[in-house]
C-alpha positions as CSV (number, residue, x, y, z in Angstrom):
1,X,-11.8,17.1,-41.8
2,X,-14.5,18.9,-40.9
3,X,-14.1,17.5,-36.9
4,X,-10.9,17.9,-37.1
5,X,-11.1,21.7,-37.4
6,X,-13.7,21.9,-34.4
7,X,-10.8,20.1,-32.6
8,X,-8.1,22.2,-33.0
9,X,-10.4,25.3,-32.6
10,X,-11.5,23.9,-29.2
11,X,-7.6,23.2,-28.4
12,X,-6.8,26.6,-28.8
13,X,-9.2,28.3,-27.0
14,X,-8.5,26.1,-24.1
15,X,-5.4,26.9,-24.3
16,X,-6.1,30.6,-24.4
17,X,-8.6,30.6,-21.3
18,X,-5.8,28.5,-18.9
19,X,-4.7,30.6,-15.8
20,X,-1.5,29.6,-17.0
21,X,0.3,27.3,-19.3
22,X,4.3,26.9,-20.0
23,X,5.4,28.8,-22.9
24,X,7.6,27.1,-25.8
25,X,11.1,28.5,-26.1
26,X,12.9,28.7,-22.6
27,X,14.1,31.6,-21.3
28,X,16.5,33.3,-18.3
29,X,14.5,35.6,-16.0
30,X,15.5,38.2,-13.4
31,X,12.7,39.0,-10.5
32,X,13.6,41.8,-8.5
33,X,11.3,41.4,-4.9
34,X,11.3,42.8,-1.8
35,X,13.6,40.9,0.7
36,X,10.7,39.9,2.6
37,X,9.5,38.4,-0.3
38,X,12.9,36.0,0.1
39,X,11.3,32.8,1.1
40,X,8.1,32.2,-0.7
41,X,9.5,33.8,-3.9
42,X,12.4,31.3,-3.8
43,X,10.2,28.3,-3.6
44,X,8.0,29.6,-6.0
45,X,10.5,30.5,-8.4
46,X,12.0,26.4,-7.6
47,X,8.6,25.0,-8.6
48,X,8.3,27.2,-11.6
49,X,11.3,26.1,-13.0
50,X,10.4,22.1,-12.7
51,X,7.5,23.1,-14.6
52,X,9.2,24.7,-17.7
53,X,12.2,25.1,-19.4
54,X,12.9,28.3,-18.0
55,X,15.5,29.9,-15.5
56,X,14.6,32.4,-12.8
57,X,17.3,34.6,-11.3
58,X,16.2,36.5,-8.2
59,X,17.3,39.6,-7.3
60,X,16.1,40.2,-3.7
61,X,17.1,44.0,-1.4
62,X,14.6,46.5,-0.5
63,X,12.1,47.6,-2.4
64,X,13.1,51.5,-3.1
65,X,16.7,50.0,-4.0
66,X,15.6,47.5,-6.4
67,X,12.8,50.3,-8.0
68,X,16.0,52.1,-8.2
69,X,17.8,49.7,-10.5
70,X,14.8,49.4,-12.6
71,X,14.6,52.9,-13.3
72,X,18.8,53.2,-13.7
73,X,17.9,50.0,-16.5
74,X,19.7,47.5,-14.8
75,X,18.1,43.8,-15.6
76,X,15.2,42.8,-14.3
77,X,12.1,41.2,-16.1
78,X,9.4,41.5,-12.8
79,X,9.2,43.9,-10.0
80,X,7.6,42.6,-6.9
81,X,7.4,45.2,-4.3
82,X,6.4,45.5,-0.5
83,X,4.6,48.5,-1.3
84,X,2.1,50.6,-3.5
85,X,3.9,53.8,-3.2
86,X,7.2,52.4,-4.9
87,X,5.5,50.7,-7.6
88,X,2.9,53.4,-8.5
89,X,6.1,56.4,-8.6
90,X,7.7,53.4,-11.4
91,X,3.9,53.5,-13.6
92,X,3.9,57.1,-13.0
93,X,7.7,57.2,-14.3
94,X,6.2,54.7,-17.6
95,X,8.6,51.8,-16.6
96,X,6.0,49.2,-16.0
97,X,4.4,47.1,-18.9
98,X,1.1,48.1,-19.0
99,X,-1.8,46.0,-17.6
100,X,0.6,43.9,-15.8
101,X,0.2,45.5,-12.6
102,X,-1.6,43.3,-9.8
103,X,-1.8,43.5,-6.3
104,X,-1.2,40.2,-4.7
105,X,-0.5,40.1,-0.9
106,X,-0.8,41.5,2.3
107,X,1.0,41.2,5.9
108,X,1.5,42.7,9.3
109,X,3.9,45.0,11.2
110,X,5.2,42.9,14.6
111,X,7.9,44.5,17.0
112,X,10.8,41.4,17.8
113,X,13.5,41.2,20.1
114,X,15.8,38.6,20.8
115,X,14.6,35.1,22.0
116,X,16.2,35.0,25.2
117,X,15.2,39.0,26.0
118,X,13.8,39.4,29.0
119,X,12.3,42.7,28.2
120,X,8.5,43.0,28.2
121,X,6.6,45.2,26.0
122,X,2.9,45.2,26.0
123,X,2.3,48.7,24.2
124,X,4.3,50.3,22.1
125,X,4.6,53.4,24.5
126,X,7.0,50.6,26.3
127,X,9.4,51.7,23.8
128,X,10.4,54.4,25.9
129,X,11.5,52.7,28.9
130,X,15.2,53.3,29.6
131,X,16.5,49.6,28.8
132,X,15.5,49.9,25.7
133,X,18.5,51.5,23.5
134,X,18.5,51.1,19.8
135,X,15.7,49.6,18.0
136,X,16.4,48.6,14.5
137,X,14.7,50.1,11.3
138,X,14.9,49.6,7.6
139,X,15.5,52.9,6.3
140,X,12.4,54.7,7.5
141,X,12.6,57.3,4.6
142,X,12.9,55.0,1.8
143,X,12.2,51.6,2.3
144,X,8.9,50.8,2.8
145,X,8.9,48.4,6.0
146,X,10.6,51.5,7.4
147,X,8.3,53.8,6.0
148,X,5.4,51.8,7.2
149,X,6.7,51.4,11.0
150,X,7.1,55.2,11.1
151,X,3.9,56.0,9.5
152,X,2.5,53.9,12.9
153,X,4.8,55.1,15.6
154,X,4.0,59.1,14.1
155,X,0.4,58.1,14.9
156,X,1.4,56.8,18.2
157,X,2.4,59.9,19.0
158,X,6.0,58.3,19.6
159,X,8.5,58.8,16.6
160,X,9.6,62.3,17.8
161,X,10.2,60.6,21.4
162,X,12.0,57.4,20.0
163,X,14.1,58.5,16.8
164,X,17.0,59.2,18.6
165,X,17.1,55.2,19.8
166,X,16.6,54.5,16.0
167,X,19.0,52.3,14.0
168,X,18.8,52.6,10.6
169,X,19.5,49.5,8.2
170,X,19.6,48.1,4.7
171,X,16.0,46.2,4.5
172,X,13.6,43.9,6.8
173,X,16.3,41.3,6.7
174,X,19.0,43.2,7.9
175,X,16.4,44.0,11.0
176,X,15.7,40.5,11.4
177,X,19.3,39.9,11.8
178,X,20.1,43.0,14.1
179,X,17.5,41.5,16.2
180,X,18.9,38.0,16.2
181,X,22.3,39.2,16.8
182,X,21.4,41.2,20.2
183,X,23.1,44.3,18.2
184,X,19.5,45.9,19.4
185,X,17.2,46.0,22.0
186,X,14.0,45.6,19.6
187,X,13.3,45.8,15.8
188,X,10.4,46.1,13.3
189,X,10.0,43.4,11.0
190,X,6.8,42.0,8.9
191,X,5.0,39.1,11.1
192,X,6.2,36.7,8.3
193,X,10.0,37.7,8.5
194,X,9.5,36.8,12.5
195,X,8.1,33.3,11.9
196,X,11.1,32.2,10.1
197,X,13.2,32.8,12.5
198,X,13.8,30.7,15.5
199,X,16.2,33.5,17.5
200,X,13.7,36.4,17.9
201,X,10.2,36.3,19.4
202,X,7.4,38.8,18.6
203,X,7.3,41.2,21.9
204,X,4.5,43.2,20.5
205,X,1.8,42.5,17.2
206,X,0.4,45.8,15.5
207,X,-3.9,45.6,15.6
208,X,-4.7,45.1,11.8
209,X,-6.5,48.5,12.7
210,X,-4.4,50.6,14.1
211,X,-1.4,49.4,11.5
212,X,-0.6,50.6,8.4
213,X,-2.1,49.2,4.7
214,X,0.3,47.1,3.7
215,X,0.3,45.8,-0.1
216,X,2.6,43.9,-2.4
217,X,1.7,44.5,-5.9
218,X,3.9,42.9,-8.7
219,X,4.3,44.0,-12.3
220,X,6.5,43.4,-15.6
221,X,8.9,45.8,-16.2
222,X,8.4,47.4,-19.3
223,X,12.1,47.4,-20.8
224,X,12.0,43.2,-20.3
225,X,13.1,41.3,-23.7
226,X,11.7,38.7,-22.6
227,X,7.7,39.7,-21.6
228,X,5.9,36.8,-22.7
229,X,8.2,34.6,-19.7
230,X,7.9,37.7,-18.1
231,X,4.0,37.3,-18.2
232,X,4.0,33.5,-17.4
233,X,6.1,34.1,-14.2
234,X,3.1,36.4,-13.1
235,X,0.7,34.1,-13.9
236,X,2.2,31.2,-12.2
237,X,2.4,33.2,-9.4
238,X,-1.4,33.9,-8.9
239,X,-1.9,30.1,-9.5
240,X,-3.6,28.3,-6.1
241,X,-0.2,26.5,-5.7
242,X,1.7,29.9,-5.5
243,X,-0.7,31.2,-3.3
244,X,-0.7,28.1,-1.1
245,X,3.0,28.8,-0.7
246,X,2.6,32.6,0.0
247,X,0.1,31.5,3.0
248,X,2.1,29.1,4.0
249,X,5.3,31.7,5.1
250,X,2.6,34.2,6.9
251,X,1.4,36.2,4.1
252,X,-2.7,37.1,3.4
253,X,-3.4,36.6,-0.2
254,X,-5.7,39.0,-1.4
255,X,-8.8,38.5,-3.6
């Protein structure tokens, strides 16, 4: 009897110390992430779900949209966001459960145009030239691929000089696809929204020293019903399989 008590003792602290381990009862999930999250998140979410017995629903736009719904209380179990700023106004605002906060990834600012453009830009200051008419933006007030291209080109000295050729869109997905299109001359996109696609090349690659911080943290949102799933996905998503995946579409996985 008395081994058998050591047994289950040990069995539960195991179980305890895991990085992460299926819960019991299944439940449906919503993930709201950043669009250039689309990719990796999908597959990770795919794997997840062969694991355990639960659903994930993924709710993907720009990040300042989706913080948002969160704060207007429409569904959503995680928040993974592109950026610091968007996440930290939600903790600031007490909708974040807390100590679930953790920031996971990194990436880097690239300037695209279409595949067969003949257009050759070795500076940014290359912008300027006259052939060059619209250059696509997420929404550089708000969402923070936008907000992070701005911050660069302001230190460029350029923004003042290049607003007017600036097309404002939904996300980094609608760039990506203003770019594919030829509906611009040149967008700003993250380096892994430009690998997935085979009808834009990158024209010009911001230095990881002259570019902008750029951070993905993720976090449970502290209305969720369901936080223990709500935990689990988080977990599963720091796991070296999940991170294998996130390097695998571009991103830098932080330490």
């Amino acid at each position: 009897m008395q081994w058998v008590r050591r047994s289950c003792v040990a069995l539960a602290l195991a179980t305890l110390s895991a990085p992460w381990s299926a819960p019991l009862h299944a439940e449906e999930i919503v993930v709201s992430a950043a669009a250039s999250l689309t990719d990796a998140v999908r597959e990770i979410a795919k794997a997840y779900e062969s694991k355990t017995r639960h659903k994930v629903t993924l709710n993907f736009g720009s990040s300042a949209a989706l913080a948002r719904q969160v704060e207007e209380g429409a569904p959503a179990d995680i928040f993974f966001s592109a950026d610091l700023k968007t996440m930290g106004d939600l903790e600031k605002k007490g909708r974040l459960e807390p100590g679930s906060r953790r920031n996971l990834l990194s990436n880097r600012l690239v300037l695209v145009i279409p595949a067969d453009s003949a257009l050759e830009i070795n500076a940014p200051k290359d912008l300027l030239r006259a052939e060059v008419k619209r250059i696509a933006l997420a929404e550089p007030a708000s969402v923070p691929v936008g907000v992070y291209s701005k911050s660069y080109l302001e230190r460029e000295g350029l923004w003042e000089k290049l607003k007017e050729k600036i097309v404002p869109v939904l996300d980094v997905r609608a760039t990506l696809a203003s770019v594919e299109s030829a509906n611009v001359e040149a967008g700003f996109v993250y380096k892994t929204d430009a690998a997935i696609s085979g009808k834009v090349k990158v024209a010009y690659e911001v230095p990881i020293e002259k570019g902008p911080k750029i951070t993905y943290p993720i976090a449970v949102v502290k209305d969720s019903r369901k936080k223990a799933a709500a935990r689990d996905f988080v977990n599963f998503v720091m796991t070296p399989a999940s991170k294998d995946t996130f390097k695998k579409y571009g991103f830098v996985v932080l330490g």
